[in-house]
N, C-alpha and C positions, 0 to 999 in steps of 0.2 A: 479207409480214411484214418491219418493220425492223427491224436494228439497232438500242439504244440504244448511240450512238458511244463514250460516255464510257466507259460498263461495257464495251466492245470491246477498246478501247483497253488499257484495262488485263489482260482475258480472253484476248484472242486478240494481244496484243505490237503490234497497231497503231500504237501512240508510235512505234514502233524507224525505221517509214516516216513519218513525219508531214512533210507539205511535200516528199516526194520526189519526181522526177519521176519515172513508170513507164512501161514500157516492155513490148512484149510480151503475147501470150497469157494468159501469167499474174502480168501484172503484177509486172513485178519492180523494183525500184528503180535508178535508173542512178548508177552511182560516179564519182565523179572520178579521173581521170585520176593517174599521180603519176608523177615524172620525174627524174632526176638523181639516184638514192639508191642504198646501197653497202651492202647488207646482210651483217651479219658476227656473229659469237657467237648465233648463235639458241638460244633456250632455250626448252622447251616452255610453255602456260600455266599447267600446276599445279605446274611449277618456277617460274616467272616470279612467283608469288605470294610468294615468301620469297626470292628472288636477291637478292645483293648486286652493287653496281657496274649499276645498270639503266640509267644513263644511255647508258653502253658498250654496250649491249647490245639486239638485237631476237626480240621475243618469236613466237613462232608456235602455233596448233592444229592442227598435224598429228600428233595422237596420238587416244587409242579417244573417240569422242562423250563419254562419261560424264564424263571429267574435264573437260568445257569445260560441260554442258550449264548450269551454275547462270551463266554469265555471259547466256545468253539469258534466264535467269529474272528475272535483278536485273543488268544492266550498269550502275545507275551505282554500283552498289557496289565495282566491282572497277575502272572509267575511272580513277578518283585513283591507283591502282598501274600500271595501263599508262602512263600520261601520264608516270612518270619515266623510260622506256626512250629510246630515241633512235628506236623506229619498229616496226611489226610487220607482220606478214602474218594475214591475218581469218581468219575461221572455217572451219572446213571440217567439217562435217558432212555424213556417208556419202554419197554415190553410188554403190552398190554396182550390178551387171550384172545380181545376184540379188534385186534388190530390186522389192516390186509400183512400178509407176509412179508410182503418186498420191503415194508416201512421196519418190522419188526428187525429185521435183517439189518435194514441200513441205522437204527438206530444199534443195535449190539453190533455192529463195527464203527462208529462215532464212539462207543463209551473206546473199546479194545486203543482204535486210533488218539484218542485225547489221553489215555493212561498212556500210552506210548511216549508222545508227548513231555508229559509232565515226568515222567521216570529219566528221560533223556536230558532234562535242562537239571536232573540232578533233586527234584522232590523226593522225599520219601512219602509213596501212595501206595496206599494197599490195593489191588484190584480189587473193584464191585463185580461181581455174578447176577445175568439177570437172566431169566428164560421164562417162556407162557409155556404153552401145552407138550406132550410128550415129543411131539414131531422135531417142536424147538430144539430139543434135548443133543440132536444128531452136528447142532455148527454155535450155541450158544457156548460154550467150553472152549472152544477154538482158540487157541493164546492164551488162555488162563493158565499162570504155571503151576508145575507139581509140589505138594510140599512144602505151601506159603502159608501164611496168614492171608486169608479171605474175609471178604465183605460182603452180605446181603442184607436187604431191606425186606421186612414182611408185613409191610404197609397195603391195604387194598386187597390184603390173603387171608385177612383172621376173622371176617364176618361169619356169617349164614352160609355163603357161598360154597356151597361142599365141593363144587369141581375146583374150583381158585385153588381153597387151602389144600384139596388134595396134589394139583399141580406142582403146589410147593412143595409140599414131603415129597414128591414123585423126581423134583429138581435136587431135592439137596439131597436125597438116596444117592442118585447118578452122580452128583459132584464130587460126592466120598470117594465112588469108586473109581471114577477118571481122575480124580485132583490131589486125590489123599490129603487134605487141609491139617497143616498145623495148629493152625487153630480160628474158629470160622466168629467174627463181630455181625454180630445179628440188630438192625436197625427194626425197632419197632416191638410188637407184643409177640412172646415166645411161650408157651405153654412150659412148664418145669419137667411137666411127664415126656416132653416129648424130647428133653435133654439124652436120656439113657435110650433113646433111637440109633446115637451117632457116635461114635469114639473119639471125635477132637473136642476138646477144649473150646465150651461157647459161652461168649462172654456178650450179654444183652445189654443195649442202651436204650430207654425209652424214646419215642419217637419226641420232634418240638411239638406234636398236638398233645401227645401224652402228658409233658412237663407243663403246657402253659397250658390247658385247658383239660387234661383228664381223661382227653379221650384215647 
């Protein structure tokens, strides 16, 4: 049985990849690369809807799925309000450790496919990197380009939880050595000892619970 593309395209967000090049197992779309940029004033994207001063200003999705999920449903609705920022960091929809696989998957090609997206109508978006446990390790990289400026969140990694946070150094080990980062925006709490781990240039922003509430 085939596909009718047209009806796909619109059903299943296939536009979001149109003309990308893919890469990988599960076809994931590859991003461009992005170099020389200073991220500063991050404001989440269901703040970033009504900010003033956007120009100044870079937008991010490192907050709960549900407040982002309607830009995968309709982005060129919302492109005209990023386009007045000065640059953002893309999608980041879950990777959780507890998540069945198949979900895990289809969310890290949703984030790869939405940066695709936004890169093509012309945003300057940093890729996000998101991976769970070692296994992930083998198609979460998949389209990440070499030698960029990179984005993670270490949100939900810095507790008690020794297997989490160890996951995470276990991720960004392997992302140096596949990705070689320019330089890596680390959303959320970063230990300082654990700067002299990595050879790029990490520049931390506290999370919005951090700033508005401490935690």
């Amino acid at each position: 049985m085939r596909i009718n593309k047209l009806k796909a395209f619109d059903t299943f967000r296939w536009d979001r990849i149109q003309n990308a090049p893919i890469i990988g197992s599960y076809d994931m779309p590859v991003l461009q690369a992005v170099h020389d940029v200073e991220p500063h004033d991050l404001v989440p994207f269901h703040i970033a809807m009504t900010t003033r001063d956007a120009h100044a200003k870079w937008y991010h999705f490192y907050e709960d799925d549900y407040q982002f999920e309607r830009i995968w449903n309709a982005p060129d609705r919302y492109i005209p309000i990023l386009s007045n920022f000065e640059g953002g960091i893309t999608t980041d929809f879950s990777i959780y450790l507890d998540m069945p696989k198949s979900q895990q998957i289809w969310n890290c090609w949703r984030n790869r496919a939405m940066a695709y997206y936004l890169q093509s109508r012309g945003l300057c978006v940093i890729p996000n990197v998101g991976w769970s446990d070692s296994d992930s390790l083998s198609w979460a990289f998949d389209g990440i380009p070499e030698n960029s400026v990179l984005s993670i969140t270490t949100q939900g990694c810095m507790g008690r939880d020794y297997i989490c946070k160890q996951s995470l150094l276990n991720g960004m080990h392997e992302l140096v050595r596949q990705k070689h980062p320019e330089k890596l925006i680390v959303y959320g709490r970063f230990p300082n000892k654990w700067r002299d781990r990595f050879p790029m240039p990490i520049d931390v922003f506290p999370s919005f619970a951090e700033e508005r509430w401490g935690k």
